[in-house]
N, C-alpha and C positions, 0 to 999 in steps of 0.2 A: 448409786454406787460410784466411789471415786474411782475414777480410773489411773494408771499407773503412767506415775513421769518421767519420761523419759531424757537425761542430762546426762553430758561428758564432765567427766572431775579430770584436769589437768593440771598434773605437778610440771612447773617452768624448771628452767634453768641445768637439764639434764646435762653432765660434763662439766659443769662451773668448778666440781672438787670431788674426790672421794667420798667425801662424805654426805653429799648431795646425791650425787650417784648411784649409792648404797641404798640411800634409802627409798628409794624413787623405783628401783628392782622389785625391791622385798614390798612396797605395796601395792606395784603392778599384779608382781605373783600370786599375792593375797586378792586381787580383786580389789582395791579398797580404793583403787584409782583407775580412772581406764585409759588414760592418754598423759603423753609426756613429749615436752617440745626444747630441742637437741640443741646445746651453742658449739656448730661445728670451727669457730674460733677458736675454742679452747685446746691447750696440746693435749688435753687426757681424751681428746673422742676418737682420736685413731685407735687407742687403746679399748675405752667403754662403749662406742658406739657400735661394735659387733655382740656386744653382751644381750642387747637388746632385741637381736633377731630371731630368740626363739618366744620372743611374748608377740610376734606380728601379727600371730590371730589371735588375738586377744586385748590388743590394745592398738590405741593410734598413734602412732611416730612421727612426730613431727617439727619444722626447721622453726629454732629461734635466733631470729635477726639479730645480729650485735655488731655495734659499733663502740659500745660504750666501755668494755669488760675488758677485751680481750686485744692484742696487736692486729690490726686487720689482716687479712692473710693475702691483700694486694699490697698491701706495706713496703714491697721491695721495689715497688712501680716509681715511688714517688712522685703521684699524681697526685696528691694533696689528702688523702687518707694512709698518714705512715706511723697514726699511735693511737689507742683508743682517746674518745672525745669523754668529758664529765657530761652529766644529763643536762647541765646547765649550758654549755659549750655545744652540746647538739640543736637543742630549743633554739637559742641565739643563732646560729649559723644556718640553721633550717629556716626560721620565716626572715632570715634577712638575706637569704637565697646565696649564702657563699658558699654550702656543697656544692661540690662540681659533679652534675649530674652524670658525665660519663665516667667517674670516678665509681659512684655510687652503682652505678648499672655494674662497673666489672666488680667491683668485692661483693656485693649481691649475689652477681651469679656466681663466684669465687663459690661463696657458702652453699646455693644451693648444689652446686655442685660435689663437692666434699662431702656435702651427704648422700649423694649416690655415690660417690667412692668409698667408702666407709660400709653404706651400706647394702647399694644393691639395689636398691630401690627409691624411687623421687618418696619426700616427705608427703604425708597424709594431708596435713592441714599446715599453715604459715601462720607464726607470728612475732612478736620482736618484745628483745630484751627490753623493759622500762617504756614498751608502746612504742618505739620508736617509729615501725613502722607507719606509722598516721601523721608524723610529720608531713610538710612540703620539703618537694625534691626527694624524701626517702621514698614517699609513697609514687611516685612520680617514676622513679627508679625502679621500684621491686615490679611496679606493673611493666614495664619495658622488661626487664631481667626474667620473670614469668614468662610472656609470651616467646622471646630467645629459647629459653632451656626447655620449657614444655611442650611436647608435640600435641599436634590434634587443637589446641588450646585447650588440654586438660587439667587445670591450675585448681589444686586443690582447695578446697575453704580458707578463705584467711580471718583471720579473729578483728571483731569489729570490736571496741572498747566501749559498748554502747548502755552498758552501767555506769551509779554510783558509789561512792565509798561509803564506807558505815562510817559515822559519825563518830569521834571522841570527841576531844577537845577542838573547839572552832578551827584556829590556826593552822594545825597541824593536819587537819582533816580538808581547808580549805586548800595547801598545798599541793596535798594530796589529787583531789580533784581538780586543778588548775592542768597537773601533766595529764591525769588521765584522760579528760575533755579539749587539751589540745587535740585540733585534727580531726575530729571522731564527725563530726557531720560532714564535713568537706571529703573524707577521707570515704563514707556510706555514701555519698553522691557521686563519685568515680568509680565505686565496686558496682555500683547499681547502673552506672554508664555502659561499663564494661563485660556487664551481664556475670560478674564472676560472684560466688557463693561466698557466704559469712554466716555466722552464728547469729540466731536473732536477740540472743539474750546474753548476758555478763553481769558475774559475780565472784565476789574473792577480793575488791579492794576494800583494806584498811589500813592502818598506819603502823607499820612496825617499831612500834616504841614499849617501852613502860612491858608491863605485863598482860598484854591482854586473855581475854575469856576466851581461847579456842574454839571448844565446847558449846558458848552461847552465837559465838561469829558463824559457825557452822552451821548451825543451827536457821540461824537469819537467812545465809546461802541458800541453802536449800529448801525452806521454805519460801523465799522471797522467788529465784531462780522461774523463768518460765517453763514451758514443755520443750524440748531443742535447742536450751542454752548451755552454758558452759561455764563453772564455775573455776576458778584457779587457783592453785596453793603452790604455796612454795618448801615442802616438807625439807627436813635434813638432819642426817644423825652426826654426832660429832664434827658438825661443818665450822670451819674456821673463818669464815666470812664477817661483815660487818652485821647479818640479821640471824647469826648462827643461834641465839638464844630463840628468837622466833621460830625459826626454822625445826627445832627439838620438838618444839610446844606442836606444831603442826604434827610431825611425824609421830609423836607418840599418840594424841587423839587419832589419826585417821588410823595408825596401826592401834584400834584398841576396838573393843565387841560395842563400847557406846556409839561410835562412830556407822556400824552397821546395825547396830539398834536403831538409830535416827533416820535411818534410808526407809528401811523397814517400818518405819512409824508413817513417815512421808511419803509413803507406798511413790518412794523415786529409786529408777531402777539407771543405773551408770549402763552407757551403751558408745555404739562409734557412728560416726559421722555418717557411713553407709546407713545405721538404723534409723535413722534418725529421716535420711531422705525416703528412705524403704516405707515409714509409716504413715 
C-alpha cells in the first residue's frame, strides 16, 4: 500500500504586485497551495499583508528576504544598502565580502520585523527572494538577525535550496543552477551547525522562458519531490512583471481540477511545517 506524501506547495513573491497577490489568496482559499512567503519590502504589504490573516490556520506565512526587488527599508540609514542590488551585483559583492555585515544584520531584521508589524505574528518559515539567503555575508547576517529578533531561539524553518532544475536547453538551465547552487552546501553546513530546521527536499526550479509545459513540470515536482519537501511556484493573475506570462501559466494549472487530479493520483497530500515535524 503506498502511503500518502506529505509536501508544502509554496507560492514566492506574496506583495511583489496585485496581481501576484490576488492570485496567491484565491489558491490558498482553494487549498491548491498551502504556504506563501511575504516581500515585507514591498509598499503594497502594509496594505495586503493583513489580507492574509484569516488563512493562518490553514496555511504557512512566511518572510521573503529581498534585497534585490525592492528599496531596502534601512535605505534612509545610508550604511551602504540605500537601492535594491541586480542578482548579478548581489553574487559579486557577497563572495567578494563587500556587504557590510552590520548593514545586512539591521535591514534583515528591518524585514523581519515589518512582518510582525503588519502581522502580528513572527513568519512561519524564512526564505529569500532569488536564494539570496544562501549567499556569504547574507547567510551570515540572517543568522545573527534570527537569533536578535527571536526569543527562546525559536527560528522558524528556513528553505535549504537543496534541489535541481529541470532541464531545457543546456545554457539556460546551466545558469539557472549556477544561482540556485551558490551557497547551498556551505549554507546546510551552518543551519546544521546551528542546530536550526530546513526543509529536506526542493522543487519548483526551471527557466522562465519560451513556453514552457506547466502541467508536465508539475507533474516532475511532485512526483520527483521527497516526503517533507517543498515544492515552489511563482503563480500570478494579470501580473505585470518581467515573468508575468509564466506566472498566468502557473496560476491557471494549479487553479484548475488537473492540478488536484495529479495530487490525488500522487496520493501527495499539501500540509504545514508543524505536520510535517508532527509525523
Amino acid at each position: 500500500m503506498t502511503l500518502t506524501k506529505r509536501v508544502i506547495v509554496c507560492a514566492d513573491d506574496f506583495a511583489l504586485n496585485e496581481g501576484v497577490s490576488t492570485a496567491i489568496i484565491e489558491l490558498l482559499n482553494n487549498r491548491a497551495i498551502s504556504a506563501t512567503s511575504c516581500m515585507t519590502t514591498s509598499p503594497l504589504w502594509p496594505e495586503w499583508g493583513p489580507r492574509l490573516k484569516a488563512l493562518t490556520s490553514t496555511a504557512d506565512i512566511g518572510l521573503h528576504l529581498d534585497l534585490t526587488e525592492f528599496t531596502p527599508l534601512s535605505a534612509q540609514l545610508a550604511d551602504g544598502l540605500s537601492q535594491p542590488l541586480s542578482i548579478g551585483q548581489t553574487i559579486l559583492k557577497a563572495y567578494s565580502r563587500q556587504l557590510p555585515l552590520a548593514a545586512l544584520v539591521r535591514e534583515l531584521t528591518e524585514q523581519l520585523q515589518r512582518f510582525y508589524d503588519v502581522m502580528g505574528f513572527n513568519p512561519h518559515f524564512i526564505d529569500g527572494h532569488q536564494h539570496i539567503h544562501q549567499f556569504p555575508r547574507i547567510r551570515d547576517a540572517l543568522l545573527i538577525a534570527c537569533k536578535n529578533h527571536f526569543k527562546n531561539n525559536a527560528v522558524p524553518p528556513i528553505r535549504l535550496v537543496n534541489g535541481y532544475p529541470f532541464f531545457s536547453t543546456w545554457r539556460d538551465s546551466a545558469l539557472k543552477l549556477l544561482i540556485h547552487a551558490l551557497g547551498r552546501n556551505a549554507f546546510k553546513r551552518v543551519l546544521d551547525k546551528a542546530n536550526l530546521r530546513y526543509y529536506n527536499d526542493f522543487k519548483g526550479i526551471y527557466v522562465f522562458k519560451g513556453n514552457p509545459n506547466t502541467a508536465f513540470l508539475f507533474q516532475q515536482f511532485v512526483q520527483q519531490i521527497s516526503p517533507g519537501g517543498i515544492i515552489m511556484c511563482h503563480p500570478g493573475h494579470h501580473s505585470t512583471d518581467s515573468i508575468g506570462h509564466i506566472r498566468e501559466q502557473e496560476y491557471v494549472f494549479l487553479n484548475s481540477a488537473a492540478w488536484h487530479v495529479l495530487l490525488q493520483t500522487e496520493k501527495v497530500e499539501l500540509c504545514h511545517y508543524q505536520q510535517l515535524t508532527a509525523s
